[in-house]
C-alpha positions in Angstrom: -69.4 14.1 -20.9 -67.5 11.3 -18.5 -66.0 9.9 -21.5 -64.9 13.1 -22.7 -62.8 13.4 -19.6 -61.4 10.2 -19.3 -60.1 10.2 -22.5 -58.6 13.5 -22.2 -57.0 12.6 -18.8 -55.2 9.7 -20.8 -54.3 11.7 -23.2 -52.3 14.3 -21.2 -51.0 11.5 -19.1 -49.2 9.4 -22.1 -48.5 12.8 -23.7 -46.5 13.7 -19.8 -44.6 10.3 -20.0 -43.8 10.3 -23.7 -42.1 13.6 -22.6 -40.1 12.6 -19.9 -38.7 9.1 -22.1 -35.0 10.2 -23.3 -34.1 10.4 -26.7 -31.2 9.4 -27.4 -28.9 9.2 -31.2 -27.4 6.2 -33.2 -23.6 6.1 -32.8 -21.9 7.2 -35.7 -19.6 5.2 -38.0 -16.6 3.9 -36.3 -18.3 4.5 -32.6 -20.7 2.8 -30.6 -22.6 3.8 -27.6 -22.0 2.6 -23.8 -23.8 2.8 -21.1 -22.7 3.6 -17.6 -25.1 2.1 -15.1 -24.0 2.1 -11.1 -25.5 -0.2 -8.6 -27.7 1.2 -6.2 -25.7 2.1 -2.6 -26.1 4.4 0.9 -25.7 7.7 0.7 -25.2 7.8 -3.0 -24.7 11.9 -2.6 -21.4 11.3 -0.7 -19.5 9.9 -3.8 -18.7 10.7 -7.1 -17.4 8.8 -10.0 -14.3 9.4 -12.0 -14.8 8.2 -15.6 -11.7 7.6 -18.0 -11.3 5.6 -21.3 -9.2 2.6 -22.3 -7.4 1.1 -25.7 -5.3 -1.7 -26.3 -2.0 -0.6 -27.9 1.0 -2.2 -29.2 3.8 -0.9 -27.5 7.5 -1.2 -25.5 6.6 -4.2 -22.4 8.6 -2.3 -19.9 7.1 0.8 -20.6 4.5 3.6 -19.3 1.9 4.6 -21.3 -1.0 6.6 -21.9 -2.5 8.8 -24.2 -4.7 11.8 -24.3 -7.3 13.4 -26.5 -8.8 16.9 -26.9 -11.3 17.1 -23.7 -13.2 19.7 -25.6 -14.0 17.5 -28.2 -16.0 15.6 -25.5 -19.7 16.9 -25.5 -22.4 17.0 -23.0 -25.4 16.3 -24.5 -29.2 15.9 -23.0 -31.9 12.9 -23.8 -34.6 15.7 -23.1 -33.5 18.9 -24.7 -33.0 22.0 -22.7 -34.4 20.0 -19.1 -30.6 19.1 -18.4 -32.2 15.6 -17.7 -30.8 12.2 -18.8 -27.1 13.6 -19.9 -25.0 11.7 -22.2 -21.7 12.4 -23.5 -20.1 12.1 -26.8 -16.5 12.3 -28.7 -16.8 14.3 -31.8 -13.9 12.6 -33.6 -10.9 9.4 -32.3 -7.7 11.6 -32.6 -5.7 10.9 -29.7 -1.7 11.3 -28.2 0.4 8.6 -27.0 3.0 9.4 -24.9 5.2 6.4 -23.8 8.0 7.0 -21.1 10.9 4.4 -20.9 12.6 4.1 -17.3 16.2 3.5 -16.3 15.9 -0.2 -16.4 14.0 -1.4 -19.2 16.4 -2.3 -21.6 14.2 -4.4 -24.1 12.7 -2.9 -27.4 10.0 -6.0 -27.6 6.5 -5.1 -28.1 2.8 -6.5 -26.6 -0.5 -5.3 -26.6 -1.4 -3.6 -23.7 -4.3 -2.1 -22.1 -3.6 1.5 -21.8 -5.4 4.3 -20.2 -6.4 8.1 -20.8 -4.1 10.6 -18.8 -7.3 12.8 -18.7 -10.4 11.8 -16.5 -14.1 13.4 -15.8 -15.8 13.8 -12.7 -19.5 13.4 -12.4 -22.2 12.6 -9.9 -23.6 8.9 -8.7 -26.4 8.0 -8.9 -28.1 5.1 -9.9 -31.8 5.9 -11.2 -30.8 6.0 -14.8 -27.7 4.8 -16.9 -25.6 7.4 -19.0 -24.5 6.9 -22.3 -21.1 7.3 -23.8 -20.7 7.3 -27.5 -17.0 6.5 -27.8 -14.7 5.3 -30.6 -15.4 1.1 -31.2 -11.8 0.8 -29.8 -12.5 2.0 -26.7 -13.6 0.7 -23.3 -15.0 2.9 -20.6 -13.7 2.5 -16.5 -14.9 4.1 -14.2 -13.9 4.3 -10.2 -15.5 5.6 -7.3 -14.3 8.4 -4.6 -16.2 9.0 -1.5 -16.5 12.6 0.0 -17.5 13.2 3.9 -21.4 13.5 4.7 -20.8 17.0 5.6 -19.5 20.5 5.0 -17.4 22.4 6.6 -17.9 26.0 7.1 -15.5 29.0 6.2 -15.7 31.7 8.6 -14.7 35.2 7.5 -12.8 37.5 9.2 -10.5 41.0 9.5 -7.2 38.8 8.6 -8.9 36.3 6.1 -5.9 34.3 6.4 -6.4 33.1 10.3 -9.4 31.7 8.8 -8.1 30.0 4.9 -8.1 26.7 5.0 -5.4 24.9 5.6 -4.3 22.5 2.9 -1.7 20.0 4.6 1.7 19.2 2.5 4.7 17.2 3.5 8.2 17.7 2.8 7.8 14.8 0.7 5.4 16.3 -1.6 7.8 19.3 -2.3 10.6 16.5 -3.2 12.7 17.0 0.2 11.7 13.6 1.6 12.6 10.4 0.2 9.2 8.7 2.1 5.5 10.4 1.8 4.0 10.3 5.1 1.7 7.3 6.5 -2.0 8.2 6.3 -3.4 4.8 7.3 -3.3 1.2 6.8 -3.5 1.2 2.8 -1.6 4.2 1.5 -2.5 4.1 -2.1 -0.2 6.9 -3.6 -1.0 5.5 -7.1 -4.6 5.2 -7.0 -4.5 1.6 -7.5 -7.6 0.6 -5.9 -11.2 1.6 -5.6 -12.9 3.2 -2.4 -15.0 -0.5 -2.2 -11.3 -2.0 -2.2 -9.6 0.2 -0.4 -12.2 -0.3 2.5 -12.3 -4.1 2.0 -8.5 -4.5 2.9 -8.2 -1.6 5.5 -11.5 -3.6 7.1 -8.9 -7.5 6.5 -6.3 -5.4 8.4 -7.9 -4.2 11.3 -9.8 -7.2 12.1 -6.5 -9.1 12.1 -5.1 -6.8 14.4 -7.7 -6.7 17.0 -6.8 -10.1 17.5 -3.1 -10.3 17.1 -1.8 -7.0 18.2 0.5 -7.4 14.8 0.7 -4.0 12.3 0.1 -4.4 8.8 0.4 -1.6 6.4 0.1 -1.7 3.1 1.5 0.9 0.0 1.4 1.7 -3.2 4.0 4.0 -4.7 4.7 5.7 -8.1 8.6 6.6 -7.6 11.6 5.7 -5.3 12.7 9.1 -5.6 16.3 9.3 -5.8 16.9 5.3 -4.7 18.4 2.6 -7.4 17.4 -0.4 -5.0 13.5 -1.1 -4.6 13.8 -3.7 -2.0 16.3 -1.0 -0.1 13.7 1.7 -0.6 10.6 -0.7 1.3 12.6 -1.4 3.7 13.7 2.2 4.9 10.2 3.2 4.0 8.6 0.9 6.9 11.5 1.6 8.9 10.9 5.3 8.7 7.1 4.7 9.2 7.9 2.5 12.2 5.1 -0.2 11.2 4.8 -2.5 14.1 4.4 -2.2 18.4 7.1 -0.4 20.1 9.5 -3.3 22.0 7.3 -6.0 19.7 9.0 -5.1 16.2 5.6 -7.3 15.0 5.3 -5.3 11.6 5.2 -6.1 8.4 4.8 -4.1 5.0 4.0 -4.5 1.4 5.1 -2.0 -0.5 4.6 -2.4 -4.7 4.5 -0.2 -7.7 2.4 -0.6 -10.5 4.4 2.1 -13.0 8.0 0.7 -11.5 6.5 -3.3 -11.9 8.4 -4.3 -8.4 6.5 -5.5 -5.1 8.6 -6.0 -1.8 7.2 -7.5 1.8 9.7 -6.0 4.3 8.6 -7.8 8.1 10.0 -6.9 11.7 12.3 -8.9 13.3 9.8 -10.5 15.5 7.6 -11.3 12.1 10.2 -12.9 10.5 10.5 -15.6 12.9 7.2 -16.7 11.7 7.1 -15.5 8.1 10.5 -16.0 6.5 11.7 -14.3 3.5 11.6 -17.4 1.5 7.7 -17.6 2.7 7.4 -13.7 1.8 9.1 -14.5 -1.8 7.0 -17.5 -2.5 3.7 -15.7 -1.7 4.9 -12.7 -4.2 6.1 -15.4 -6.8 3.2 -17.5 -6.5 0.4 -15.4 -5.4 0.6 -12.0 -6.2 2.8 -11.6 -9.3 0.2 -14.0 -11.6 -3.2 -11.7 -10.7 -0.6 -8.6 -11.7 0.0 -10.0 -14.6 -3.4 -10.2 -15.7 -4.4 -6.7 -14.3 -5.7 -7.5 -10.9 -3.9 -5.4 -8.3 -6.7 -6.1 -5.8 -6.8 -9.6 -5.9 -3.0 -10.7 -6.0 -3.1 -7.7 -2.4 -6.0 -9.3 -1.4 -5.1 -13.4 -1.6 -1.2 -12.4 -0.7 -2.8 -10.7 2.7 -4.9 -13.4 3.2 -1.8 -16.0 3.1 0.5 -14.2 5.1 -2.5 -13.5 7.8 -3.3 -17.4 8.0 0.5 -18.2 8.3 1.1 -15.3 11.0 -1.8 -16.3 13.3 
């Protein structure tokens, strides 16, 4: 009778765990699956992670590009049916839309192969236990980036006049085209959402160190238009003068302002900064140091080594 219940007992436990393993299909011609698996972090509830796709396309050097696809022909799909456990997503067919957009000053017609990304994106939770797959056209690559949300909520109270009580969503004239300069948020203002939240933290953390121990402002922005200016280099420079980066009386600021869509970069310094960091050193650190890693893709690390030069020459 013992053995009766042991071998039972095994049997409903393998019977359990062959019920919770995901099943999970064969990519289908022309597709292949990938599989998004995070790194385990703190408080993995406060963030999310914003998924989009990636091609390489032959098209104008100078120009921006994207494309787009149908985002209901992008399924939601379970490894164990009807739990809504182990999801994984799937394209049902490749069809997609460039759109390419030629500014003022590109004048060439000459063609490379660029990476170039989906104008649509989808929002999903982190978490780490378990990769997700994507079954995506064999063309395709898969990037992914990372927001972080506050560890709490905030309550809406109601009320007899609901609207003392709405929440109140702050705009600047900027945002409604009637400034020429958005307003300065902190000390990387990335406008284009160039960087991660790990990156953005990593240089705001570079910044404020430095200034602990110099006194000296640094800020740092990325931007996706000069609105109605011809001149980047003139557009940096009003931008930090408008932001007034640097110590009242000290005039010890400096600012790197670039654009990843408009392919320019400027470092515009105080007059007290540029006693020690000329505009010859400035130029030769964006030459030499930041403009390479652009090339290549990495907006972080041509920031990130630029910042570290002009910090060791300002010291």
């Amino acid at each position: 009778m013992k053995k009766t219940i042991i071998i039972l007992i095994l049997f409903l436990s393998f019977t359990s765990h062959s019920q919770n393993k995901p099943n999970y299909p064969n990519p289908k011609e022309g597709f292949k699956r990938v599989d998004l698996l995070l790194p385990k972090i703190e408080n993995e509830k406060n963030y999310k992670v914003e998924v989009k796709f990636s091609m390489e396309s032959k098209v104008i050097e100078c120009a921006n590009v994207d494309f787009s696809f149908n985002l209901k022909n992008l399924k939601t799909e379970y490894g164990i049916p009807y739990s809504y456990r182990f999801p994984y997503y799937s394209l049902e067919n490749d069809a997609v839309e460039i759109t390419e957009g030629l500014d003022s000053d590109c004048k060439t017609t000459k063609t490379v192969l660029k990476k170039i990304y989906s104008s649509q994106n989808i929002l999903i939770e982190y978490q780490s236990y378990y990769a997700r797959p994507f079954y995506i056209p064999e063309s395709w690559n898969l990037e992914y980036r990372l927001w972080k949300a506050d560890d709490y909520y905030k309550s809406v109270m109601n009320s007899e006049n609901p609207e003392e009580n709405a929440p109140k969503v702050e705009f600047s004239s900027y945002d409604f085209g009637e400034s020429e300069f958005p307003k300065q948020k902190r000390e990387v203002n990335d406008f284009e959402f160039v960087f991660s939240v790990e990156e953005l933290e990593k240089l705001t953390r570079i910044i404020r160190e430095f200034e602990k121990k110099t006194s000296n402002r640094i800020a740092i922005v990325s931007i996706k238009s000069i609105k109605s200016y011809d001149d980047f280099d003139k557009y940096a420079i009003d931008l930090s003068n408008n932001w007034g980066v640097g110590q009242k009386g000290k005039d010890n600021g400096l600012t790197i302002v670039f654009s990843k869509t408009l392919r320019k970069i400027r470092i515009s310094t105080g007059t007290e900064t540029q006693k020690i960091l000329s505009d010859s050193f400035c130029k030769s650190v964006i030459d030499k140091t930041m403009i390479p890693e652009f090339k290549n893709g990495n907006y972080y690390e041509g920031i990130e080594k630029g910042l570290s030069q002009l910090i060791s020459e300002w010291k």
